[in-house]
N, C-alpha and C positions, 0 to 999 in steps of 0.2 A: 504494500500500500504506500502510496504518497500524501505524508502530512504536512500541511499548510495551518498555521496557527495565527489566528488574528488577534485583533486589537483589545476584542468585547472576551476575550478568554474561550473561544471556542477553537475547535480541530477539524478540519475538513481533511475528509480523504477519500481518495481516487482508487475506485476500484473497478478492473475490467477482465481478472481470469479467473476459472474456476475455483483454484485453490487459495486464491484470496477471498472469495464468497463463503468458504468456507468457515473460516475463520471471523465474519459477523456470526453473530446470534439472529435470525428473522424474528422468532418468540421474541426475544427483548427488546429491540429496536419497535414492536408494534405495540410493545405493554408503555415503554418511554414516551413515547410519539403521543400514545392514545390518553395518558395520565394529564388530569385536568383540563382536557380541553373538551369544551360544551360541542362540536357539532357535532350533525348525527350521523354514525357511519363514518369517519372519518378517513375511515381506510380501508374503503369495500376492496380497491385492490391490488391488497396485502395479502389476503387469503386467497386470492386466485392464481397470481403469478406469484411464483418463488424467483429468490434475484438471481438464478441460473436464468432465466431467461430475458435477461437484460444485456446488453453488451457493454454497458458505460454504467457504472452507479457511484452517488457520489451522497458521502454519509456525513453527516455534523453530530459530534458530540461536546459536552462539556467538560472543558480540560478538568477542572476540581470533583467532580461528580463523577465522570463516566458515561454521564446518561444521555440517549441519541434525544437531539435536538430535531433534526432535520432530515430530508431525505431525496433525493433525484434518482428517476431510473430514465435510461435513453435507447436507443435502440440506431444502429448502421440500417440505413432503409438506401434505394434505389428506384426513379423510376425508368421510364425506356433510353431517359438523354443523362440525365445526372442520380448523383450520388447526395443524399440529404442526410442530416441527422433526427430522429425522431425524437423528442421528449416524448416519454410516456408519460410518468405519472411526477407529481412533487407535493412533500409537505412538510410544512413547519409545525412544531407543537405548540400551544397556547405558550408557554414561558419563554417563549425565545420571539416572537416576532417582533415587528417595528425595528428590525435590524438588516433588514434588505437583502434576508438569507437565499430567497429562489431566485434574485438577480447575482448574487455573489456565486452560486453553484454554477446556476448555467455558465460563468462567465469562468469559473473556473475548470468545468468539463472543457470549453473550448480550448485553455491554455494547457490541461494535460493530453487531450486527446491531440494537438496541434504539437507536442513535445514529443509525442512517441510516432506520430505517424502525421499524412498531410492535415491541416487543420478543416474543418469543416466548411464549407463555403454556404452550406443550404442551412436553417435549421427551420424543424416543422415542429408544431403543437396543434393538438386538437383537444377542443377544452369547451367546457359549459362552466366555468370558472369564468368571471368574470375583471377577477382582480389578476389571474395568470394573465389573460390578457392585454391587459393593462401592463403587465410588466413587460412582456414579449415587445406592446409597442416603445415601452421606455427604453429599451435597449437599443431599438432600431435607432433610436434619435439619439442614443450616446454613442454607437460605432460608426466611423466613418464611412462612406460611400454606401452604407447601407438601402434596399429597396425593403420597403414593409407595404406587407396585402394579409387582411385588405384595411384600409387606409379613410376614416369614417370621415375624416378632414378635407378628403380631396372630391369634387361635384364629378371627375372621371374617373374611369378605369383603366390602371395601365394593364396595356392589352397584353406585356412578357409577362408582370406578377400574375395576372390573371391567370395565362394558359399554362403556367409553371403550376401554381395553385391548383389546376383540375389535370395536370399529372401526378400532382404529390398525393389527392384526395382520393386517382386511379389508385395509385402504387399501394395506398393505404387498406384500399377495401372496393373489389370490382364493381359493387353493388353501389356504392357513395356515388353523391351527382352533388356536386357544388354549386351554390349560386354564387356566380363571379360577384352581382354586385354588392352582395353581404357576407360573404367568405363562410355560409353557412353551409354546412355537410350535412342535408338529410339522409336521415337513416342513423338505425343505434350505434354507437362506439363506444371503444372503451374511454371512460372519463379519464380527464388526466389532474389529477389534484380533485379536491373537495369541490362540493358545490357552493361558493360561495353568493349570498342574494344580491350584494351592489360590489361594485369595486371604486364608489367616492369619486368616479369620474363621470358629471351628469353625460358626455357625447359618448360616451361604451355604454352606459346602462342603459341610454334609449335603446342603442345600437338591439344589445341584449333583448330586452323586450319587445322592440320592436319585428325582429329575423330569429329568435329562437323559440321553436317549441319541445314540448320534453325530451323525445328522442334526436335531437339535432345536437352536432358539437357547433364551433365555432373554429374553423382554422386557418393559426396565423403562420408566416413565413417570414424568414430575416431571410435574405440573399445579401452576402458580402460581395460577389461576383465581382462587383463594380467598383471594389476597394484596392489598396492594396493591404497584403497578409502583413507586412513589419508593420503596419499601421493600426490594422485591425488587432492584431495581439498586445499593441498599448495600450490599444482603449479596452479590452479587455481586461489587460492587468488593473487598469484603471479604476473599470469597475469593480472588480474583486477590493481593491483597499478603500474604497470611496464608502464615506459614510451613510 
């Protein structure tokens, strides 16, 4: 495993082979996760997926405690032209949030997965989470050259994130049909985080309310394509120390 120790006393670390999976506990990490925090079901899936079937998982604990704070699983996906990275699922425990932990993971999966192998250029989330969203788009707007879809600010559609968007939602699940102009995937998927009711941003929670109903996700796409990589892994590291 690769440990990164922040500011706020916690432990991040990178996990992506077998015999490092090994070596978490899933029982504890779900008993830590789940302790004091009010929503319901908070981690439908915990019990579905075991973190053998994740390829990138990225775990927070507290240095003085031990106790898992955090959690990110991702998955290597492909569709016919490009290679994307999947977030599957992420969650924070009630004791640890207001600390910007699901923008620091992602940003730190990019700079381990970018240190062992090429860094990722795509990354995809599909989410009925309205505050993951929120975050996916805060990143777009902290990494240079970034393109983010879909984009509730802008009156068009750009017509690459678009047809990138209904390859990635193909790649996802043959059955999925995206609507380019609200990045909304009908048809059930698997949730990625909690279901949170507002994300405190009035133009996402129309968004939300207005293009989701209960079996739809919502998905978002960072393309760095357009950046460059010694740039983009700044601003990444950026993110990760940035308060």
């Amino acid at each position: 495993m690769d440990h990164v120790l922040t500011e706020y006393g916690l432990r991040l670390s990178y996990v992506r082979n077998p015999k490092a999976y090994e070596e978490l506990d899933q029982d504890r990490i779900l008993d830590d996760l789940s302790d004091d925090t009010s929503d319901v079901d908070p981690l439908p899936w915990f019990g579905r997926h075991g973190l053998t079937g994740y390829d990138h998982v990225v775990v927070v604990t507290d240095r003085s405690s031990g106790r898992y704070r955090a959690f990110l699983a991702a998955n290597d996906r492909a569709t016919q032209r490009e290679e994307f990275l999947c977030l599957e699922t992420a969650f924070v425990a009630a004791a640890a949030r207001g600390q910007n932990l699901t923008r620091r993971m992602i940003a730190f999966a990019m700079l381990r997965v970018g240190g062992i192998a090429q860094m990722p250029t795509i990354i995809a989330a599909c989410t009925r989470n309205p505050q993951y969203y929120r975050i996916m788009r805060g990143l777009a707007h902290r990494i240079t050259g970034t393109t983010f879809f879909p984009n509730p600010a802008s009156n068009t559609i750009d017509f690459h994130a678009a047809t990138l968007a209904q390859r990635i939602a193909r790649a996802l699940g043959a059955n999925h049909r995206l609507q380019a102009t609200s990045g909304t995937v009908r048809g059930r998927m698997t949730a990625t985080g909690y279901s949170a009711p507002i994300s405190y941003d009035p133009e996402i929670d129309l968004l939300f309310s207005r293009q989701m109903r209960p079996a739809d996700r919502m998905l978002s796409v960072l393309d760095f394509r357009g950046g460059d990589e010694a740039t983009i892994l700044d601003d990444a590291r950026r993110i990760y120390r940035s308060r």
